[in-house]
C-alpha positions as CSV (number, residue, x, y, z in Angstrom):
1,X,3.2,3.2,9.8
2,X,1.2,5.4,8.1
3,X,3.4,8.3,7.5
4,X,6.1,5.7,6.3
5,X,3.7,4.2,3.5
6,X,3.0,7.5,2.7
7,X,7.0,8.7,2.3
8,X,7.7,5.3,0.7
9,X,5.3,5.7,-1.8
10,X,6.7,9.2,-2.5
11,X,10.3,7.9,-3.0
12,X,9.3,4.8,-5.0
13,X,6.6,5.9,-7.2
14,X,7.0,9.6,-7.1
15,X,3.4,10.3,-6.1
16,X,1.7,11.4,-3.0
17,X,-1.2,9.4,-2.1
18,X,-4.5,8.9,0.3
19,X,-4.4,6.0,2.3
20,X,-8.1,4.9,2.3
21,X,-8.1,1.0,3.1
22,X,-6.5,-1.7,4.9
23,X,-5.9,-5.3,3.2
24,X,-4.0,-6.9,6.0
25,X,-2.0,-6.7,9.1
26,X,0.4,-9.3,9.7
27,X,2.7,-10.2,12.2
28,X,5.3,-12.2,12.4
29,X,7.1,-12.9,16.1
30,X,11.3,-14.0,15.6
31,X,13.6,-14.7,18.2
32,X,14.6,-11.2,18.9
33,X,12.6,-9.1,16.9
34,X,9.2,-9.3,15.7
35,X,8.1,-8.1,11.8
36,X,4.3,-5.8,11.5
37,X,3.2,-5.3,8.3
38,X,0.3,-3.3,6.9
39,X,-0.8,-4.0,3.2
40,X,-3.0,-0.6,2.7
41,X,-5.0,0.7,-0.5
42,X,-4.3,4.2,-1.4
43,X,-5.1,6.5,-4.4
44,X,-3.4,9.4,-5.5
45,X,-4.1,13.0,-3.9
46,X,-3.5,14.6,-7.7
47,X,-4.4,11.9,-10.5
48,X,-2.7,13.9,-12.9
49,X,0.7,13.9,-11.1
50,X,3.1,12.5,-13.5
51,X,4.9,8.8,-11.9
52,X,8.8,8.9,-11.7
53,X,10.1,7.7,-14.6
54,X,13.6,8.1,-13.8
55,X,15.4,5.0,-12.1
56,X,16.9,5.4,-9.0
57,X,18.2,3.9,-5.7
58,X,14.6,3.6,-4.7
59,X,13.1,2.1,-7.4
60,X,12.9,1.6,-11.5
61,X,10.2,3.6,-12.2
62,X,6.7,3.7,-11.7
63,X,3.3,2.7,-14.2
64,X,0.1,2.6,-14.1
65,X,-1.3,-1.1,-15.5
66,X,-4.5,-3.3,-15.1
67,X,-4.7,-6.4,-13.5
68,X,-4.4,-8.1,-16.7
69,X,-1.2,-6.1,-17.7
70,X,0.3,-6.4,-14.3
71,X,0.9,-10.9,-15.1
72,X,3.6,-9.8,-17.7
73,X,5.8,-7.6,-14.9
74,X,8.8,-8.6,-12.9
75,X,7.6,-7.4,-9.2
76,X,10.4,-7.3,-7.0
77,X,7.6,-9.4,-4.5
78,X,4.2,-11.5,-5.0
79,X,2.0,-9.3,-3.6
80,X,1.0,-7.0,-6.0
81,X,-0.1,-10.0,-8.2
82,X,-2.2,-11.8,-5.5
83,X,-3.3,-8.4,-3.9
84,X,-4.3,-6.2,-7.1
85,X,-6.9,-9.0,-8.5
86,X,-8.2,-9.4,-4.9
87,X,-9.3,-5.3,-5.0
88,X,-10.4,-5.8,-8.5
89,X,-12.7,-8.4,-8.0
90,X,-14.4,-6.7,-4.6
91,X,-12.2,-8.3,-1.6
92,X,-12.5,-6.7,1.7
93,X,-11.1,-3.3,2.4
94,X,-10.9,-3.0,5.9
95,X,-11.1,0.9,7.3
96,X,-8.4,3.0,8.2
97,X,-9.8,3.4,11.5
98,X,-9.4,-0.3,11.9
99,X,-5.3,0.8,13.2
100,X,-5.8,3.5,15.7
101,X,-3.3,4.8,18.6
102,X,-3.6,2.9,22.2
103,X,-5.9,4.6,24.1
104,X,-7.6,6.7,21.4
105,X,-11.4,6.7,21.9
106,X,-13.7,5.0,19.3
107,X,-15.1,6.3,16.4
108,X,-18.8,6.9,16.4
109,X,-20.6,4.5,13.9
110,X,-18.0,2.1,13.8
């Protein structure tokens, strides 16, 4: 999951980035299938890379905005503006190591 919100990231915004949080994982069991999601906070490995700018088949574009600036975008979901205020203001950032492999030993201090 990781490495997939790492690559999607890439492709969408045109960045590579640090995962360094977790906000949520949800899961969601169908009849045939079941739906994991992880909502993680990242920041950019180089905070001078430029965005993509250029629209594509992955996405419009990407910008940087505030919270504030982020009410007066069309978000393709309604995460960003329930999720972005929540970090702003101090929510709970849960750590990385909260998702490990089965079977890998725990992390000293945790």
């Amino acid at each position: 999951l990781q490495k997939a919100a790492i690559r999607n990231t890439l492709e969408q915004a045109g960045i590579e980035i640090e995962l360094t949080g977790i906000l949520r994982v949800s899961y969601t069991p169908q009849d045939n299938f079941a739906r994991l999601r992880v909502l993680y906070v990242a920041r950019p490995v180089d905070e001078n890379a430029p965005l993509k700018t250029v629209p594509d088949y992955e996405s419009l574009g990407a910008a940087w905005v505030t919270v504030d600036e982020l009410a007066s975008l069309k978000c393709r979901g309604k995460e960003p503006n329930e999720w972005f205020p929540y970090v702003a203001q101090g929510g709970k950032i849960y750590p990385m190591d909260l998702m490990l492999s089965e079977g890998a030993p725990p992390k000293a201090g945790a």
